[in-house]
Structure formats: C-alpha cells, structure tokens
ZATORLO-421808 format. One line per field, with one value per residue (C-alpha): residue number from 1; residue in three letters; x, y, z. Coordinates in nm, 2 decimals, always signed. Each point is the difference from the previous one (the first is absolute). Example, Ala and Ser with C-alpha at 12.3 -4.5 7.8 and 13.67 -1.06 7.14 Angstrom:
BEGIN
nr: (1 | 2)
rest: (ALA | SER)
c1: (+1.23 | +0.14)
c2: (-0.45 | +0.34)
c3: (+0.78 | -0.07)
This chain:
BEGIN
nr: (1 | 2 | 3 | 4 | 5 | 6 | 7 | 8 | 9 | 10 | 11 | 12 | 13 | 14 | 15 | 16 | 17 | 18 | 19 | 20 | 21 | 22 | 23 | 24 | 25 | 26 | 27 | 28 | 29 | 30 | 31 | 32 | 33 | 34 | 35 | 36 | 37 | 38 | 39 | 40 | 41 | 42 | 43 | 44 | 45 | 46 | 47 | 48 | 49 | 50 | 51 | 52 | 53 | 54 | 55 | 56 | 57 | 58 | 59 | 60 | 61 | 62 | 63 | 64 | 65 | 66 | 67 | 68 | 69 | 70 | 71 | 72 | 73 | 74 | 75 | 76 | 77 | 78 | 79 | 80 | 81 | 82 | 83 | 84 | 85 | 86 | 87 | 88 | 89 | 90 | 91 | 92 | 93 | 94 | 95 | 96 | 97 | 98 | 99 | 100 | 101 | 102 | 103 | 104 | 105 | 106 | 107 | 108 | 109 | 110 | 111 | 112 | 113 | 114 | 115 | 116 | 117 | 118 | 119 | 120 | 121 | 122 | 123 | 124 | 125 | 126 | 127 | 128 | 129 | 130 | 131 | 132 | 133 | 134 | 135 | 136 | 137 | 138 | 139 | 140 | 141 | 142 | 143 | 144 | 145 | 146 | 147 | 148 | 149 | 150 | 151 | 152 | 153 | 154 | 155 | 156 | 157 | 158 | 159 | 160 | 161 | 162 | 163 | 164 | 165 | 166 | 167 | 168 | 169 | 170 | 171 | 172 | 173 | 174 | 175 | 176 | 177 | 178 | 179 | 180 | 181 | 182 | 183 | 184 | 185 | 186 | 187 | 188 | 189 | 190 | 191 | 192 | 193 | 194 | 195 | 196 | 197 | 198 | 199 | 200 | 201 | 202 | 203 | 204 | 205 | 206 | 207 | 208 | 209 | 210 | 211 | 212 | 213 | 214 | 215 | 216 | 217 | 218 | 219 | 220 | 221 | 222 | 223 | 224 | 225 | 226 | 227 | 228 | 229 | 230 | 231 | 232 | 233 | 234 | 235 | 236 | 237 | 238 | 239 | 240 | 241 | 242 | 243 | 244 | 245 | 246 | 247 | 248 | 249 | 250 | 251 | 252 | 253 | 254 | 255 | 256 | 257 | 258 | 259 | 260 | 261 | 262 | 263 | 264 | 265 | 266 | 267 | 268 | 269 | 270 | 271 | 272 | 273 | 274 | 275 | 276 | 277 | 278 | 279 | 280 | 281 | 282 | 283 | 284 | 285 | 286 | 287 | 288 | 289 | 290 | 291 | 292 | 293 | 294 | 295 | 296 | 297 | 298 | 299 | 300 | 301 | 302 | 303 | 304 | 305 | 306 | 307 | 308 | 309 | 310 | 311 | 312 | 313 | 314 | 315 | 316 | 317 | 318 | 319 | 320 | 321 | 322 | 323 | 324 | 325 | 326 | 327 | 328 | 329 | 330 | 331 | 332 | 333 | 334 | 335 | 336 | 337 | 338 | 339 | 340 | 341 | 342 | 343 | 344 | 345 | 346 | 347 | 348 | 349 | 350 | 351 | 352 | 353 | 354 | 355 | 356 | 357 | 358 | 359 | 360 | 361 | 362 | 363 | 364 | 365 | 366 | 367 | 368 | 369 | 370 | 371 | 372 | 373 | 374 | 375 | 376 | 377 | 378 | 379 | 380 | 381 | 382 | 383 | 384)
rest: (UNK | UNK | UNK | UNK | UNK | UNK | UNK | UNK | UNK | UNK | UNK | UNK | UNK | UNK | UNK | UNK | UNK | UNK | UNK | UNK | UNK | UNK | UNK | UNK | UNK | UNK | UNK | UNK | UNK | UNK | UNK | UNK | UNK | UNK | UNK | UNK | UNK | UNK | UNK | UNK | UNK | UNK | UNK | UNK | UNK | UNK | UNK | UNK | UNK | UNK | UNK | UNK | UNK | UNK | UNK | UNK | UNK | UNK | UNK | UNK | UNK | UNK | UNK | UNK | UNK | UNK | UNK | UNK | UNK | UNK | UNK | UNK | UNK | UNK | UNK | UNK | UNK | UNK | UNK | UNK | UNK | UNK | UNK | UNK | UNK | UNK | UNK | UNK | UNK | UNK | UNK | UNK | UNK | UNK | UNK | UNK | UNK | UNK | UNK | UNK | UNK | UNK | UNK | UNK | UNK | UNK | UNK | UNK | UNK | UNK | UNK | UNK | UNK | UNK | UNK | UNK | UNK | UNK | UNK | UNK | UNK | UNK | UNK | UNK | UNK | UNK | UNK | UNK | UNK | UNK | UNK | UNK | UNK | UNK | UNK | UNK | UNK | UNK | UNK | UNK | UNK | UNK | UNK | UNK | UNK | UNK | UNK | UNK | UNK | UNK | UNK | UNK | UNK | UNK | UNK | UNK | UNK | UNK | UNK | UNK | UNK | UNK | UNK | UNK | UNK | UNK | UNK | UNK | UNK | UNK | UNK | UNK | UNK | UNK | UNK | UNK | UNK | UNK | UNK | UNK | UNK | UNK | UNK | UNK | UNK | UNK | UNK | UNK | UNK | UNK | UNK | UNK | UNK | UNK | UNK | UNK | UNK | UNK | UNK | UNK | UNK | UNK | UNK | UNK | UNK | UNK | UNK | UNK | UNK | UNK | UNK | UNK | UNK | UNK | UNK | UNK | UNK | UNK | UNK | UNK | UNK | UNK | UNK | UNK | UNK | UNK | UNK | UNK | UNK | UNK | UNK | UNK | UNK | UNK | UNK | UNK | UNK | UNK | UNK | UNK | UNK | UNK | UNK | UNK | UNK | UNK | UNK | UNK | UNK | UNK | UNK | UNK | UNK | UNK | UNK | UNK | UNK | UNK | UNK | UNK | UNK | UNK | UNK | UNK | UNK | UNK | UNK | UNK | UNK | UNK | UNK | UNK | UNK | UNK | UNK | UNK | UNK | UNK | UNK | UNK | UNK | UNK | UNK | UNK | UNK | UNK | UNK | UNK | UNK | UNK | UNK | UNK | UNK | UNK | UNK | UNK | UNK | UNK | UNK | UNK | UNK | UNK | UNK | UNK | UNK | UNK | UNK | UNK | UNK | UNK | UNK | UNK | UNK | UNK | UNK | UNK | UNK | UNK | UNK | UNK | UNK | UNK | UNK | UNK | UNK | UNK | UNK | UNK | UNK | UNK | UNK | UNK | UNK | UNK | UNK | UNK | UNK | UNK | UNK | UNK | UNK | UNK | UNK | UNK | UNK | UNK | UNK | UNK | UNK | UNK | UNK | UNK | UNK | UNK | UNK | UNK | UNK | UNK | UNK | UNK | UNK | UNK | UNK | UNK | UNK | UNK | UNK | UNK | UNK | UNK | UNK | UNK | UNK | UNK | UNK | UNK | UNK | UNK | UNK | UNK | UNK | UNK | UNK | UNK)
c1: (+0.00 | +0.17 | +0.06 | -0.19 | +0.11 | -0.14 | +0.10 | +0.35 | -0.02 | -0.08 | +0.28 | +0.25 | -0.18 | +0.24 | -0.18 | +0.03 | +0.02 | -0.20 | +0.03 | -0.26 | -0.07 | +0.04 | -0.26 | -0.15 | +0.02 | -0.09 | -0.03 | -0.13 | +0.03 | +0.12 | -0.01 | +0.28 | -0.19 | -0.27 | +0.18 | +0.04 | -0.19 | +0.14 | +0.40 | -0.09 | -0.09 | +0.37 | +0.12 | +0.15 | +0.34 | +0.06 | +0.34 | -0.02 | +0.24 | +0.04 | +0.25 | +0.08 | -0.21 | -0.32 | +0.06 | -0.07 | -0.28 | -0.18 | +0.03 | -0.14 | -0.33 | +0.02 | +0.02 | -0.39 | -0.02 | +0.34 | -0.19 | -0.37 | +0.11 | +0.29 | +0.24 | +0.39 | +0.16 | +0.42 | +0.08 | +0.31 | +0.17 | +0.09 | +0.23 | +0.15 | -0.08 | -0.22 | +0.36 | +0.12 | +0.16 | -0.31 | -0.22 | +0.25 | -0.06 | -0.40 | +0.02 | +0.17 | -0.29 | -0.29 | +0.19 | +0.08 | -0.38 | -0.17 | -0.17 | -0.30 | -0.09 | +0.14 | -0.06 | +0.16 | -0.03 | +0.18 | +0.11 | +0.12 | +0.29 | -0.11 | -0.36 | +0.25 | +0.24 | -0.31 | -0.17 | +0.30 | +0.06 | -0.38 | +0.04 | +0.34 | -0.20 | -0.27 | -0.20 | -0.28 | +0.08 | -0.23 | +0.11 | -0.03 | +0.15 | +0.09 | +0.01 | -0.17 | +0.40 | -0.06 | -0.24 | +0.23 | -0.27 | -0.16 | +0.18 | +0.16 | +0.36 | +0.30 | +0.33 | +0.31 | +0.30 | +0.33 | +0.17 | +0.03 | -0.32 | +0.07 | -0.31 | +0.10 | -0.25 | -0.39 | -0.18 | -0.36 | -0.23 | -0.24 | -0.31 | -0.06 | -0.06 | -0.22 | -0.18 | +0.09 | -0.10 | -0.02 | -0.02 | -0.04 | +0.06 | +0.32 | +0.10 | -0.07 | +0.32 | +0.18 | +0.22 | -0.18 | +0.28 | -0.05 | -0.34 | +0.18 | +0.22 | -0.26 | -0.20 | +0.31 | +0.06 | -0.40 | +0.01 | +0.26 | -0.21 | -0.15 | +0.28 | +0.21 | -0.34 | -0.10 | +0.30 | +0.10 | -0.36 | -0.21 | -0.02 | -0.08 | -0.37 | +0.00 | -0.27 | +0.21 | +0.22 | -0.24 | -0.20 | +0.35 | +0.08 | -0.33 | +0.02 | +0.33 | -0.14 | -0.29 | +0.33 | +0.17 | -0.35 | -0.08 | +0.39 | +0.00 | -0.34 | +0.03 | +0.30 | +0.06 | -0.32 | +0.06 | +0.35 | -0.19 | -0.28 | +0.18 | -0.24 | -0.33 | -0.16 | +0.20 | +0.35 | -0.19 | -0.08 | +0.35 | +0.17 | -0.26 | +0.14 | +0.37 | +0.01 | -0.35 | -0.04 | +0.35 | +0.08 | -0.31 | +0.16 | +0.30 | -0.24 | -0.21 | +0.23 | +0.33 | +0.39 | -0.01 | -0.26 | +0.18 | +0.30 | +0.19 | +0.29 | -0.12 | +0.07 | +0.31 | +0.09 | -0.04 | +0.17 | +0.29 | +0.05 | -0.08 | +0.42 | +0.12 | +0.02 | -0.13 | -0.34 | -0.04 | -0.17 | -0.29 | -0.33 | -0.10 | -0.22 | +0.20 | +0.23 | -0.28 | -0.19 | +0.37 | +0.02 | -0.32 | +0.13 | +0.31 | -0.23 | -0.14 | +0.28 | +0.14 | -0.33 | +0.03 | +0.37 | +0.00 | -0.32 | -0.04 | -0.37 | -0.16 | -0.28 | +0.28 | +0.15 | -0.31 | -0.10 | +0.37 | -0.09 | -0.39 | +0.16 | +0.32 | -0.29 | -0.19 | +0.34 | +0.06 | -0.37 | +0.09 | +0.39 | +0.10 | +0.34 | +0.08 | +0.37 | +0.28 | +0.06 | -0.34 | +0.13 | +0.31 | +0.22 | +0.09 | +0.37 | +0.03 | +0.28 | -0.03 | +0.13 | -0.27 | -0.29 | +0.16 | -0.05 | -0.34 | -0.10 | +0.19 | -0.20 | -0.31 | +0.09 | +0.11 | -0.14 | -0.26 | -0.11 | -0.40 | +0.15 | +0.03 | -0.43 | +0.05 | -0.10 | +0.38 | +0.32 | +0.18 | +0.36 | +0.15 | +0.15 | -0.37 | -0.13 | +0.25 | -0.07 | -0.38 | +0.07 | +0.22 | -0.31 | -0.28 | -0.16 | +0.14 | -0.26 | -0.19 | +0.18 | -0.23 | +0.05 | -0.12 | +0.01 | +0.08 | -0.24 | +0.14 | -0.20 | +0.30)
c2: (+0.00 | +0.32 | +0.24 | +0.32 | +0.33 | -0.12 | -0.31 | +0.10 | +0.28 | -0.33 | -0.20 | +0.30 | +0.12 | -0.14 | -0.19 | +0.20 | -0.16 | +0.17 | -0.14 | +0.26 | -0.13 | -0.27 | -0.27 | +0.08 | +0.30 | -0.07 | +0.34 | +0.15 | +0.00 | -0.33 | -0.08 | -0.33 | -0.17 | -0.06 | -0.10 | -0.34 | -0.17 | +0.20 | -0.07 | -0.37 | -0.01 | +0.04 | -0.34 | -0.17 | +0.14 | +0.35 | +0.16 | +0.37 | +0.18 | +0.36 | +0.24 | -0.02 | +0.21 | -0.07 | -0.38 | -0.08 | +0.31 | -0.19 | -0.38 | +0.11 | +0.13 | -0.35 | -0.16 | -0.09 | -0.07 | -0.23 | -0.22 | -0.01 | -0.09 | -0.24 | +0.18 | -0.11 | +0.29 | +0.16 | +0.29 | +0.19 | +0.34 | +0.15 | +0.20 | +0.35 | +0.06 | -0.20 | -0.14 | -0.27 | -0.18 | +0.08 | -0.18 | -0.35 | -0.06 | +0.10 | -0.25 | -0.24 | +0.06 | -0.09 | -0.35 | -0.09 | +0.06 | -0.15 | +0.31 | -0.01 | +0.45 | +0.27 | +0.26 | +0.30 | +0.32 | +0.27 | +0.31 | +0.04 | -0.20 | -0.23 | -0.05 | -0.02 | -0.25 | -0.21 | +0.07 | -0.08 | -0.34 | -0.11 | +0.10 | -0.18 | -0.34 | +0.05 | +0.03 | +0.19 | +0.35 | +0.15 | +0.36 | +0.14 | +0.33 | +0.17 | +0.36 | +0.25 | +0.09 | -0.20 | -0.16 | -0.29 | -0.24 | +0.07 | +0.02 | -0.26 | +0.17 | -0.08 | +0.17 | -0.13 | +0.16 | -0.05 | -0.15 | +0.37 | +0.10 | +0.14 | -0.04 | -0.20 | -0.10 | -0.11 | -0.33 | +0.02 | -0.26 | -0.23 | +0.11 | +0.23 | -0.18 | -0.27 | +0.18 | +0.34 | +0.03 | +0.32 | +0.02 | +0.38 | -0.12 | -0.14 | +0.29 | +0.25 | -0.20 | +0.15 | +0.33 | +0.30 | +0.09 | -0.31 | +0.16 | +0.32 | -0.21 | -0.13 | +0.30 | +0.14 | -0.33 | +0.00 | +0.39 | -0.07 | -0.18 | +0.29 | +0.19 | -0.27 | -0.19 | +0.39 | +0.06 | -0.34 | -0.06 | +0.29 | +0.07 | -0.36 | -0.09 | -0.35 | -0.08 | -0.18 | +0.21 | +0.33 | -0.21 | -0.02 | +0.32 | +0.11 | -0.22 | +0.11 | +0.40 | -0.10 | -0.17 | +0.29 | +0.19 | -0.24 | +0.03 | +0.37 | +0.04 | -0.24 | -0.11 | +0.25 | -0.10 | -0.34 | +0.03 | +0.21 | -0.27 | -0.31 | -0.31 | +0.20 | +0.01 | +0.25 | -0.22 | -0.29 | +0.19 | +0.16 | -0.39 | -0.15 | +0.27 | -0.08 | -0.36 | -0.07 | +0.28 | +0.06 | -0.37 | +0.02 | +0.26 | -0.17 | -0.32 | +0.23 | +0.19 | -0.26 | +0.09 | +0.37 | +0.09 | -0.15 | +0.18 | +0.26 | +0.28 | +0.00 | -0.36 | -0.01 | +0.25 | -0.22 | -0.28 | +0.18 | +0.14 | -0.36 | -0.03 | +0.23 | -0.13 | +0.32 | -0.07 | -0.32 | +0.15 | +0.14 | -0.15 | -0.13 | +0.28 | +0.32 | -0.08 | -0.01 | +0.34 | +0.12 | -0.14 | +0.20 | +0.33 | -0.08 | -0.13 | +0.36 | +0.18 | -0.17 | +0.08 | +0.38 | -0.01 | -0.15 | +0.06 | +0.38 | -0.18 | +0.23 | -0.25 | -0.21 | +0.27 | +0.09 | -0.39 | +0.00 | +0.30 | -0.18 | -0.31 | +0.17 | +0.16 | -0.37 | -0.17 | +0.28 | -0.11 | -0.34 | -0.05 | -0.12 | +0.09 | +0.30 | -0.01 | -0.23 | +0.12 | -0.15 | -0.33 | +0.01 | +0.06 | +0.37 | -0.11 | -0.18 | +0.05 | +0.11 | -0.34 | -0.19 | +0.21 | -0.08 | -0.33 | +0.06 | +0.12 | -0.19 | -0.32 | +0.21 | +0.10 | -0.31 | -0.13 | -0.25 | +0.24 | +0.11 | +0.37 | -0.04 | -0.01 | +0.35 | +0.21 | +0.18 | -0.14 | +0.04 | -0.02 | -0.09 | +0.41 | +0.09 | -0.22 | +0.11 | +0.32 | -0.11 | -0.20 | +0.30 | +0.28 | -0.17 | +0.29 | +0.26 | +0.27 | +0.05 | +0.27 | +0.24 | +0.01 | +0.33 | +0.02 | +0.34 | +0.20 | -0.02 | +0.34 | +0.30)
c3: (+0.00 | -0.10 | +0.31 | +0.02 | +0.19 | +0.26 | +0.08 | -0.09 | +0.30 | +0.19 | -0.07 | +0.04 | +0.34 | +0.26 | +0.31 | +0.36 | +0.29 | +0.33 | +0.31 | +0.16 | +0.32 | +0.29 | -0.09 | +0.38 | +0.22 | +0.37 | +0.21 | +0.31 | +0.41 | +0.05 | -0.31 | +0.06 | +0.21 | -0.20 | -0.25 | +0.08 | -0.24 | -0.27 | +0.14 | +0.05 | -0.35 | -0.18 | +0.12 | +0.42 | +0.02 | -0.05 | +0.02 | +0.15 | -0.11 | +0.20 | +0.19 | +0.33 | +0.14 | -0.18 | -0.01 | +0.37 | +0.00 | -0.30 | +0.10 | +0.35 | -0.23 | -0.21 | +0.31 | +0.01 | -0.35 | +0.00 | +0.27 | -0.12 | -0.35 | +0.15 | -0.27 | +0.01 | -0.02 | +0.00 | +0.01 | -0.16 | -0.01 | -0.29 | +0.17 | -0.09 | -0.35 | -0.27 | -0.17 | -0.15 | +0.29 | +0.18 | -0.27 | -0.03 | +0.42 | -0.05 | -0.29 | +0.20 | +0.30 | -0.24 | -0.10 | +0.33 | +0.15 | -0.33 | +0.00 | -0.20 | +0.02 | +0.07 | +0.26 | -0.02 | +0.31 | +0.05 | -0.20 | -0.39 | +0.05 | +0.17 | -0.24 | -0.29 | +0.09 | +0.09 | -0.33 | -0.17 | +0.19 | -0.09 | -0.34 | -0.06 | +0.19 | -0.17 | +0.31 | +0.09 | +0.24 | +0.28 | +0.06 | +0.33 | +0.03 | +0.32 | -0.07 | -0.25 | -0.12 | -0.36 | -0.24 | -0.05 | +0.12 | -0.26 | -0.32 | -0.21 | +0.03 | +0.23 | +0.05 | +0.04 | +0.21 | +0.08 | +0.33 | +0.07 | -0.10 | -0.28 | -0.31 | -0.25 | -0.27 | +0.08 | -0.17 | -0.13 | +0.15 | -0.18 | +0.22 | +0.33 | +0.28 | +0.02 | +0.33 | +0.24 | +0.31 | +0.14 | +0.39 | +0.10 | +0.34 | -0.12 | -0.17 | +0.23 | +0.22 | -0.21 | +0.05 | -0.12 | -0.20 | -0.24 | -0.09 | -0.06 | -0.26 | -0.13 | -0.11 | -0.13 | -0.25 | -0.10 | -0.09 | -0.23 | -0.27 | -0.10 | -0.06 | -0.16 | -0.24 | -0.08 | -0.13 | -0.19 | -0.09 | -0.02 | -0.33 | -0.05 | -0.21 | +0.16 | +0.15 | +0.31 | +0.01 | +0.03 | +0.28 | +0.16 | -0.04 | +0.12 | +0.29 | +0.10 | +0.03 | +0.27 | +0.20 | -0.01 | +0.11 | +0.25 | +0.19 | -0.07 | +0.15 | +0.28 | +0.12 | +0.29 | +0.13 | -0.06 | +0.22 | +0.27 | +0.06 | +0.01 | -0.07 | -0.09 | -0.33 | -0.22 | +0.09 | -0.14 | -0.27 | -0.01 | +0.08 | -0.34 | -0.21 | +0.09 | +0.01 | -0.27 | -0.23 | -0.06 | -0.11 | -0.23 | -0.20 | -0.09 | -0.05 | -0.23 | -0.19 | -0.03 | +0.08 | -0.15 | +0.23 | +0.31 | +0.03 | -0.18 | +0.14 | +0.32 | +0.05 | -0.21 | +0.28 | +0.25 | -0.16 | -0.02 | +0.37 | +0.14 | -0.18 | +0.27 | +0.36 | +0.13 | -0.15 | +0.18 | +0.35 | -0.25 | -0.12 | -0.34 | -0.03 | +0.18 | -0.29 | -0.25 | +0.12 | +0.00 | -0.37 | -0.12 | +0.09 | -0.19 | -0.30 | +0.02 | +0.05 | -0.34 | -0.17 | +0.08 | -0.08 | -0.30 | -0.15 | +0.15 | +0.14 | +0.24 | +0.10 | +0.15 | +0.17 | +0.14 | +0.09 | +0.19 | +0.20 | +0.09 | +0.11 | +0.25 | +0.16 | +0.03 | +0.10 | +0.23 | +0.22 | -0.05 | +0.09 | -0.33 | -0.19 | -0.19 | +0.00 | -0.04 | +0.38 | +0.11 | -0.15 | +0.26 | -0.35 | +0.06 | +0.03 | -0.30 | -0.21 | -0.38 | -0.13 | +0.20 | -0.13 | -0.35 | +0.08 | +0.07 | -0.31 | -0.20 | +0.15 | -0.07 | -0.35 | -0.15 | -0.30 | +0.13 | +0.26 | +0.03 | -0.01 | -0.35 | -0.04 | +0.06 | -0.30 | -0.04 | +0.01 | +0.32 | +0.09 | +0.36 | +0.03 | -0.03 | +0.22 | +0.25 | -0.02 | +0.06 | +0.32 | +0.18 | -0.12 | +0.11 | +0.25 | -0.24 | -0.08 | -0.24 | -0.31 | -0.10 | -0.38 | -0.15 | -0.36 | -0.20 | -0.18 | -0.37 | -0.11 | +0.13)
C-alpha cells in the first residue's frame, strides 16, 4: 500500500516515553498505618533501605504492619551519598535477604538509591519519604554521587514508584529547615520549564509548564504560612505541592522540564567540599538566582531581573540562600568556583536547555551577583 503524508508523519514520529506518576499515592495523618494492606501486597521480605536517622524512626512506624502481615524484613543503610559503592552493598543486601520489594524512607538520597536498587532487581519500590525537602518519591529519576558527594551523572527509571506513602505525621519529624529546602527546589520548576519550554506548542509540555506556574503561586503565596503553622492545613498544602505537584511536572513535561541552570548549579557546587553542609534545594533556590542573573546578563531580560529581585525578598522571609556566603562558600578560592562552573557548563549539562549559549566566565560572574540590583537602563531619545 503506497504511504500517504500521513502515515509517513507516523512512521517518522518518534515514540515518548512518560513515566507520569507513581501507580498509587497513599496520603494523609497516619497515613502508614493504614497502609498495611497496600505494603503487604508487593511481596514477604522487604528490604528497607534508609539513613540513619530515618531508618529506626520509620521501622518503629512499620512496626505494626511488619507484625500483622508477618513480613520478613532487613533493613540497610545507604549510607552518605546515593554512590556506587553505596549501591554494590545495597545490591548485596537484597541477595542475601531474598528480598522480594523494596521499601525505600528517608530523604532524596536515600529515595534514589532505593529506587535505583528496585529498578536494577527488578523489584517493586514503596516510597516513604521523611521530609517535604524533595519529590524524589515520586519521580522515575535517581542521582548518582561520588564517595565525596560530589553529583556525577543520574539514570532514568523504567516507571515511578509502584506506591508513595505520604505520612504528614512523619514528615512533620522532620527539621523545619528540610521544608524550607524543599520549597526552594519545587519553585525552581517554574523558572527553569518556563524558560526551556515556554514557547513550546506541545500539549504536555504546555500542561507542564502550566502546572509548574500554580507551584510557584502556591510556594510564593503560602509558604511563610505554611512554616508558621507547622502541621495545619496550608503546610499540607505547602508539603503536596513540594513532594506531589512538583514531581508531576517533570512526570508531565519530561527531562527539559525538570531541570535546567538552576540545577546545573547545584550540580556543580556539590564538586566543592564547602557545599556539602547545604541541602539539595538551598543549592537549587541558590541556582535560580544565578539562572536569572545569567538571563539579565546575557540576554539584557528585565523580567528576570525583576523575578530575582521578587524572589530575595521571598528567600529573605523564608531563610533560603541568596549568596554563595549563605552556602558557607564565601571563602572559596577563584579556581574552586572554576570548577564549579566548569561541572555545570559541560556539554551534557541541563544548563545547555537554556535558550543562549553560556560559557563558565559568565556563569561565574552570575553566581558572585546574585543580590545585585537591578540597572535601570534608560534609552536615549534619538530626535536632538
């Protein structure tokens, strides 16, 4: 049968892959103890893999559910950083137990290297996160470090989790500050899929985009309420938009609306050992206002400018990082920002879904102007 137009826009159309969402979504006050059935489900012997801290604080929450459903289960750190070294003993765990799912609890690091582990066993994963600092329990994405902790590269998963529970009496355990971090990671999707993907005419990718303004709405409109009334309704509402809506965007939209500069900032400080005493997402919120900074300074873009200016005076109410000072780098030397930048800048890096080409002397330049006020730019009247 000859081909028409039609069917030859068929054939050329690549196939895309969304992996949009966890297949269930438990959430609520005590939300972990009801979710028995649900747990019990997966398989007998789950491996929990956690941190140190939220490990015991977790399994103590299990507890019940380990009993009435006579599960099997280990446990297993996955120590400092989500790295390789880390992944080959949590490997090793699952063989030695027979472990037939996954349970992951915790924060990003620790959600990723247990994603990672269930998707290299091929085993199912229950997310449990312990804090409102990340949506990693609920993407399809893990992120790989160094011994040092140092990002390296991340590995797309075949699916989101298989079912997240979130506890908001379990999250609220947590140290107000991880909320903090949290907001300041989930803000970022708006300015980093605006400015990748806002021109887009995809129909995803819009509904992303879309999505990822009433985040930023939400945080900007909420959040210091949110931090000031600890457990009530508008933290829910602030802790769903940080660890939920934020991992439906980049469910929605794909990799260019999941991270761009401000990311690719981050990515590059976690190289300098100074960094390390900051949160995933004090570096991102640090990472935006360098993304803006860039976009005035490069593209002469007064919006940005003005956007930079908005958000000092939200991260200002909130506690969150303007300056490479804030991030405990103010003594840095020249060569180890270079470093910095040159992680950020290379040529696999998300900085580069930026719409302009961007070099690591300009992107330095960014990351030591970030409070820098806004230039008035007054253009001449070209009649004498």
């Amino acid at each position: 049968m000859p081909q028409t137009s039609s069917t030859q826009n068929l054939i050329s159309t690549s196939v895309i892959s969304l992996n949009i969402a966890p297949a269930q979504v438990l959430r609520g006050n005590h939300a972990l103890i009801q979710a028995g059935e649900a747990i019990a489900g997966f398989g007998q012997r789950p491996l929990i893999i956690g941190g140190d801290r939220t490990l015991p604080l977790t399994i103590q929450a299990l507890q019940p559910i380990l009993e009435r459903h006579q599960l099997q289960y280990s446990q297993a750190s996955y120590g400092a950083d989500c790295s390789e070294t880390s992944l080959t003993a949590l490997r090793q765990a699952v063989s030695n137990h027979k472990a037939d799912f996954i349970i992951g609890t915790g924060g990003g690091k620790a959600l990723d290297a247990a994603k990672l582990i269930a998707y290299q066993c091929h085993l199912p994963i229950v997310t449990i996160p312990t804090s409102g600092a990340t949506c990693a329990a609920w993407t399809a994405l893990s992120n790989v470090y160094s011994e040092d902790g140092a990002f390296l590269y991340d590995v797309s998963l075949a699916r989101c989790p298989d079912l997240l529970i979130l506890d908001y009496n379990l999250i609220q355990t947590a140290p107000q500050r991880m909320l903090v971090a949290g907001i300041g990671d989930a803000i970022a999707k708006w300015y980093e899929a605006s400015v990748s993907s806002g021109h887009s005419d995809q129909t995803f990718m819009i509904a992303a985009v879309q999505q990822a303004r009433v985040l930023r709405d939400i945080l900007l409109q909420k959040s210091l309420t949110a931090l000031q009334e600890n457990g009530g309704e508008t933290w829910r509402e602030v802790v769903d938009a940080t660890v939920l809506l934020a991992g439906v965007i980049g469910g929605i939209g794909g990799a260019q609306c999941r991270t761009v500069a401000a990311h690719a900032v981050h990515n590059g400080l976690t190289h300098i050992a100074a960094s390390h005493g900051t949160l995933h997402g004090e570096k991102v919120a640090f990472g935006i206002l360098a993304q803006l900074r860039l976009e005035e300074m490069v593209q002469g873009n007064q919006l940005a400018a003005t956007a930079r200016q908005q958000l000092l005076k939200f991260y200002t109410d909130l506690g969150l990082p303007q300056t490479l000072n804030d991030l405990g780098m103010g003594e840095i030397t020249l060569a180890q920002l270079r470093q910095a930048t040159d992680v950020a800048c290379n040529e696999r890096s998300d900085l580069h879904r930026l719409p302009f080409k961007v070099v690591p002397e300009q992107l330095m330049a960014a990351m030591v102007s970030t409070t820098a006020p806004i230039v008035e730019v007054k253009l001449k009247n070209s009649t004498p």
